[in-house]
N, C-alpha and C positions, 0 to 999 in steps of 0.2 A: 645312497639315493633312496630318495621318501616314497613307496610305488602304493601311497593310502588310495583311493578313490574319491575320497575329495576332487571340487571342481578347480579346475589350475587356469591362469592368467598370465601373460608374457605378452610383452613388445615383439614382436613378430618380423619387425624390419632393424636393418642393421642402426646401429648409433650413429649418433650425428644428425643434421640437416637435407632435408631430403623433399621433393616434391610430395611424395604421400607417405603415411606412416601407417603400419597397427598392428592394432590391438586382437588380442586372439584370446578366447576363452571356453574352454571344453569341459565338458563334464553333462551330469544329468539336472534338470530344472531349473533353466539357466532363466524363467520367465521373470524373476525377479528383478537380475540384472538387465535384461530388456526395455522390463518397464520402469525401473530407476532412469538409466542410461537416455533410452530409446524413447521414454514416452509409452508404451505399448507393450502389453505381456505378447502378441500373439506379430511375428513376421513371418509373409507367405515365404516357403523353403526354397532356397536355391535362386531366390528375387534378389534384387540389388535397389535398396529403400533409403532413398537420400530424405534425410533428415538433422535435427539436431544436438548432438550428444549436450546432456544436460548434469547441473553440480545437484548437490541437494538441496539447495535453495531455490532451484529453476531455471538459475545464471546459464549462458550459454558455453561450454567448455571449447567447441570447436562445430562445424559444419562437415556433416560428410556422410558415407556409406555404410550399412548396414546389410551383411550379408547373416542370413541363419543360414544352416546346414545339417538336417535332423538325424539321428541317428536311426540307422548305422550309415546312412550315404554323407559321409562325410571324411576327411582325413585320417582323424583317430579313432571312427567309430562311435564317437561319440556324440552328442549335441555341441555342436560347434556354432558359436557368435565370432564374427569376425567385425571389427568396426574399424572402417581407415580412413583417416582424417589427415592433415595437412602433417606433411614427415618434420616438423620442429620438435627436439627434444622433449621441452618444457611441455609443449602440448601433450607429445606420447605421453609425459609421465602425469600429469593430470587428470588423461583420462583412464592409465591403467588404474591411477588409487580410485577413479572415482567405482569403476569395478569392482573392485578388490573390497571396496566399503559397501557399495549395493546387495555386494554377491557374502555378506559377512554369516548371517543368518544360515546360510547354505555350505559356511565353511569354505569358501573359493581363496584359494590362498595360490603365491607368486608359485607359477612352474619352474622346476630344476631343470640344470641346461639336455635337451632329449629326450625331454618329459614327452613332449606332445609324441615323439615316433615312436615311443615305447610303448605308447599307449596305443600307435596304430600295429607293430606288432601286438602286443598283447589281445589285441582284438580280430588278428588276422587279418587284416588288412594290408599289409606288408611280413613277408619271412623275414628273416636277420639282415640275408644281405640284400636284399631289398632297400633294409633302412639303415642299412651301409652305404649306398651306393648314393641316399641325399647326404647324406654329409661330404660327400666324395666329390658330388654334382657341387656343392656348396663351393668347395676348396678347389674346384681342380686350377689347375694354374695354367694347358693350354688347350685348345680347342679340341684336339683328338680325347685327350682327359673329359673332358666334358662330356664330349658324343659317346668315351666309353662308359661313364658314369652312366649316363641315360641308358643306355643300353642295357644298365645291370636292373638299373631302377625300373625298365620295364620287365624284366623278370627272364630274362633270357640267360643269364647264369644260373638262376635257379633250375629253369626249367632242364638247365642240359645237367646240370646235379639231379635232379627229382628222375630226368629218364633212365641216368647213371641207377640209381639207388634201388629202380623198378628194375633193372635187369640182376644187380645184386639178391633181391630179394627173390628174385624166379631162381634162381639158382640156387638157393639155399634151402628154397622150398622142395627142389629135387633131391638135394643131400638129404637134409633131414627126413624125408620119405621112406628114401633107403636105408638110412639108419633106425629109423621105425619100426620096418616092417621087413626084416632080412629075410624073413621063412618064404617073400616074392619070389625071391631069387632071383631079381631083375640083373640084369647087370647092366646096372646105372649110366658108369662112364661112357659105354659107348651107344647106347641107342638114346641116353639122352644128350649125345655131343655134351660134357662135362668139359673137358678139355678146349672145345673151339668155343665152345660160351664167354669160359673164363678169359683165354686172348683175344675174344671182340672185348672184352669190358677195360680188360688191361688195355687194349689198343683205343678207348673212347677215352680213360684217365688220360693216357698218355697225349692226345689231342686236348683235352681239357686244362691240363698242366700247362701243356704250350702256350695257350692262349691266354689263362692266366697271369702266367708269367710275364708276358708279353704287358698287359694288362698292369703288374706292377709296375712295370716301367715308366709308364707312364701316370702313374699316381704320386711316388716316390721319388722318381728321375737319380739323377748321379750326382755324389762328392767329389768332385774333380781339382785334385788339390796341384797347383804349382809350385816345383819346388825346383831347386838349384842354388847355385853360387849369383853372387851379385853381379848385376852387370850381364848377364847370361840369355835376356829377355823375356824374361816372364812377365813381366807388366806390358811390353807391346805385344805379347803372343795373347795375352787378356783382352788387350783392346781389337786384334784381330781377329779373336773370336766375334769377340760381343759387338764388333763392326761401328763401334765408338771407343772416342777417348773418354774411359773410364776410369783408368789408372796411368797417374803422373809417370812420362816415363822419360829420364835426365842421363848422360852419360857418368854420372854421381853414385857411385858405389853406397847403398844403403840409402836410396831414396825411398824404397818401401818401408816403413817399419811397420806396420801392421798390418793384417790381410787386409783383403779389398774383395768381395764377393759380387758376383756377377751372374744373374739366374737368365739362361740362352733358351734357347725353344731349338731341336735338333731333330725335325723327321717328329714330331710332337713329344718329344722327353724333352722333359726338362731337366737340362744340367746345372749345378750350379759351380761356376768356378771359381774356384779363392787362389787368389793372388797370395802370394805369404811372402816375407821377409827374406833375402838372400842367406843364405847359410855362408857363416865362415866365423872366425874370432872375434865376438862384438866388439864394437869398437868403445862404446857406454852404457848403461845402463837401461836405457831407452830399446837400442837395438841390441841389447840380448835379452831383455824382456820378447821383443820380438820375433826373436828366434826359438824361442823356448816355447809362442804362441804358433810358431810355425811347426813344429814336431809335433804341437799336440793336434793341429788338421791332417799330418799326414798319419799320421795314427787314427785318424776316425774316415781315412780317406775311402772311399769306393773303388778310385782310379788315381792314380801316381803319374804325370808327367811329370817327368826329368827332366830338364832342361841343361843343355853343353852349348857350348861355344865351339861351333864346328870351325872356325877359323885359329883356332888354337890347340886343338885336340883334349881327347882326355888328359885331366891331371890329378893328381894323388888326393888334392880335393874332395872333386867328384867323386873315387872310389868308396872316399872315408862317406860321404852323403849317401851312397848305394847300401855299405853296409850295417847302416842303421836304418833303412827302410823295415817295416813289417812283412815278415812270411804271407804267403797267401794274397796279399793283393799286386792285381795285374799292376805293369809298368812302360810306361810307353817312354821310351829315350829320346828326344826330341834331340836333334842337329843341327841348333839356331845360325844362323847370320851365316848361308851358305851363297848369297850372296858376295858375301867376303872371301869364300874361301873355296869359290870354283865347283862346288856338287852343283849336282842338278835334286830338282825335287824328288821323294824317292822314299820306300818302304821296305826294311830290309827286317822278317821275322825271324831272330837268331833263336836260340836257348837259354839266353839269360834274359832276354828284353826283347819288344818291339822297335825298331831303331826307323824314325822318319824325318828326312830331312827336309830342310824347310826354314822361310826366309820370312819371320812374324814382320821383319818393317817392311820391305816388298810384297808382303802378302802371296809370296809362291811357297805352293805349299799346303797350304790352309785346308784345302780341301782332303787330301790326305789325313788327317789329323782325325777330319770331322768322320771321314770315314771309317778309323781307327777304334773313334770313340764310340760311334755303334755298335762296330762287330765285339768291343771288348765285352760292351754291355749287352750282347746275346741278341740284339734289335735283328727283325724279320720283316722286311718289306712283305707284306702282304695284301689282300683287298677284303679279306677276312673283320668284321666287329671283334673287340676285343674285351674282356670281360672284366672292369678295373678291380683287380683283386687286390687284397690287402695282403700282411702273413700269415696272418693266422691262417687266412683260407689255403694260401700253399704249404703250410705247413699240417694242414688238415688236409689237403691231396697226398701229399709226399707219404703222410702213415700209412692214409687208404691203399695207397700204391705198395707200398714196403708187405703191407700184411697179402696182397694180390698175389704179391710175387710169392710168398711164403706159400699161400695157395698152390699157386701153379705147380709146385715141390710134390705136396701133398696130392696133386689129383696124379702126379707121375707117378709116386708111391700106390696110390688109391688102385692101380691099374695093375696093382702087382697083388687084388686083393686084402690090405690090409684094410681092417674095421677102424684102427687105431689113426690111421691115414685119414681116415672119412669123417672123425670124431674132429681134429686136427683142422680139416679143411673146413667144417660148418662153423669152427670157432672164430680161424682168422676171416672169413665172408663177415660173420658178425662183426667184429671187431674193423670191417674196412667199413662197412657199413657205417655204423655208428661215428665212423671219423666222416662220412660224407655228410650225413646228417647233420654235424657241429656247424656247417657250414651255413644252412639256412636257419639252424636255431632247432631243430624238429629233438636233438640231445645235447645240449646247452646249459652250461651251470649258471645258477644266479650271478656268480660272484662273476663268471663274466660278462653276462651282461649288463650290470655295473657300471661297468667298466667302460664298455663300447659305447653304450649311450649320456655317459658322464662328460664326452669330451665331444657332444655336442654343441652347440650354440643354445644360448636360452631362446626362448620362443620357436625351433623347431625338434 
């Protein structure tokens, strides 16, 4: 990614046909392109100036609005020209060349995709996850995602990492003191509470972490992969999920041959559930192509329903499907067509699996499953904001946290005396520190932020 200071240009609105479109251009001395464009080197800031965008011969490109936005009050900080004209492709792209050629002189060349948020980091205007959380806003897929997104976007993850980070740093600022200045002969840990410091800060990560997490769930949601023998109902357990006929479902052995994906909204996570191909000895080419495309979703699955034919019981089948599942991921055994077979609806957690019965063409049942699929996924009803974290950022809590605990080691050691304890303890503070800090960007490698704002959309 190109981060010159040259002035950058992008289409601002998604592709396609649209009632309004635009154009966005940032940078320093944009009067040129104004008065090309716009008719005018000079628009009053923060106005909304309906006029003409015009080509280089005077031709008329399109009709429409003119907002300036002078720097620094603006998105990235910068001088910002926005112009939004009628959302037609052809138009957008007409009028960003016409830009792009006014603004030549000045160097104004196409922005790279998260060019514009990097620039509003870069100029402090947004921390990292700040300008995480518009791409996050961009993408979310259901409404709680959304509200969490906003929530990060107004800066309220930050702010409970920056208060996190302020208590870090009080704390370390007391160790090092003491490792300073020994001939005080303070005795540190206890008239400065060293000890209950450190479990308030541990106990605010660990709130922090929760919420988090909580928070991915809802960015990310679940791979919810359906698997069993044919005939077992995993296509009607699809469609009573997804509370439509979305998967053909025939008394025909190997009517699925390929997945069927289905993205549900559950408590605001989004699951997505793939229907896959019955397991058992293809019969053609075709369906064991598709069986072979079924092992490889339950291999990247998140969550495993199994699927039996409770009117028939387990058979040697089914074992052989059990024991080619992967280690580590949860498994819910599902007890289809109980219906048939006299159970009632019903949740039984053993030590090999969670075993719930249930009738996907009666739809008894159903609800069980959905509750299932929460609790497997760690989901908390709560009335709590939740803060839509990505991995990195829990994987930058989870150090911060690991090095805390090492801490805590070290201030019990500290208490017995030892200087070498105290060396110990200011190192892993830092080192938690600095993992809090990755999070808003304030110790942040280039090459990751590359990375994060590479896989933004062009024009924001």
């Amino acid at each position: 990614m190109n981060y010159d200071s040259s002035p950058i240009a992008a289409i601002a609105t998604a592709p396609g046909r649209g009632g309004i479109g635009v154009v966005r251009v940032s940078g320093k001395n944009l009067s040129a392109v104004m008065s090309a464009v716009c008719g005018t080197k000079e628009l009053q800031p923060r106005h909304a100036t309906y006029l003409p965008f015009r080509n280089a011969d005077g031709s008329v490109i399109d009709q429409g609005i003119a907002l300036y936005f002078k720097a620094p009050h603006s998105y990235t900080g910068e001088d910002v020209l926005e112009l939004q004209g009628h959302g037609g492709p052809v138009v957008m792209q007409m009028l960003l060349a016409r830009c792009l050629e006014a603004g030549a002189d000045i160097d104004l060349r196409l922005a790279q995709p998260g060019e514009f948020t990097h620039r509003a980091f870069l100029n402090n205007k947004l921390d990292l996850a700040q300008a995480e959380a518009v791409a996050d806003l961009i993408e979310a897929s259901t409404e709680a995602a959304a509200k969490s997104a906003s929530e990060s976007l107004s800066g309220a993850f930050s702010k409970a990492i920056h208060d996190l980070v302020d208590k870090v740093i009080h704390l370390r600022m007391l160790v090092e003191a003491t490792l300073d200045f020994p001939e005080e002969e303070i005795d540190f840990l206890e008239k400065s509470d060293a000890r209950g410091q450190l479990e308030r800060i541990r106990a605010t990560l660990a709130d922090i972490f929760e919420n988090a997490s909580q928070g991915a769930l809802l960015r990310d949601g679940l791979n919810v992969v359906l698997a069993g023998q044919p005939n077992v109902g995993k296509s009607s357990l699809l469609n009573a999920l997804a509370g439509a006929d979305v998967a053909i479902v025939t008394p025909i052995a190997g009517t699925t041959r390929d997945k069927v994906t289905e993205t549900i909204q559950m408590e605001g996570i989004p699951l997505n559930i793939i229907d896959t191909a019955g397991i058992r000895d293809a019969g053609d080419e075709v369906e064991r192509i598709g069986i072979e495309r079924t092992w490889g979703e339950v291999h990247k699955a998140d969550v495993i329903v199994h699927l039996l034919d409770a009117s028939r019981g387990p058979t040697r089948a089914d074992e052989e499907i059990v024991g080619r599942f992967p280690p580590n991921v949860p498994v819910l055994r599902i007890w289809n067509k109980i219906d048939l077979s006299g159970h009632k609806p019903a949740v039984d957690r053993m030590s090999d699996a969670t075993h719930i019965y249930l009738s996907a063409a009666e739809r008894l049942g159903i609800d069980l499953l959905r509750a299932e699929l929460l609790r497997v996924a760690g989901w908390q009803q709560t009335g709590e904001s939740r803060f839509l974290a990505r991995e990195r950022h829990l994987l930058a809590l989870r150090a911060a946290r690991d090095h805390l605990d090492l801490a805590a080691e070290y201030v019990a050691q500290g208490e017995q005396t030892s200087d070498q304890a105290l060396d110990l303890l200011a190192e892993e503070l830092r080192i938690a520190q600095e993992r809090l800090n990755s999070i808003t960007g304030e110790f942040t490698s280039d090459d990751l932020l590359g990375v994060i704002f590479s896989r933004f959309c062009i024009g924001k």
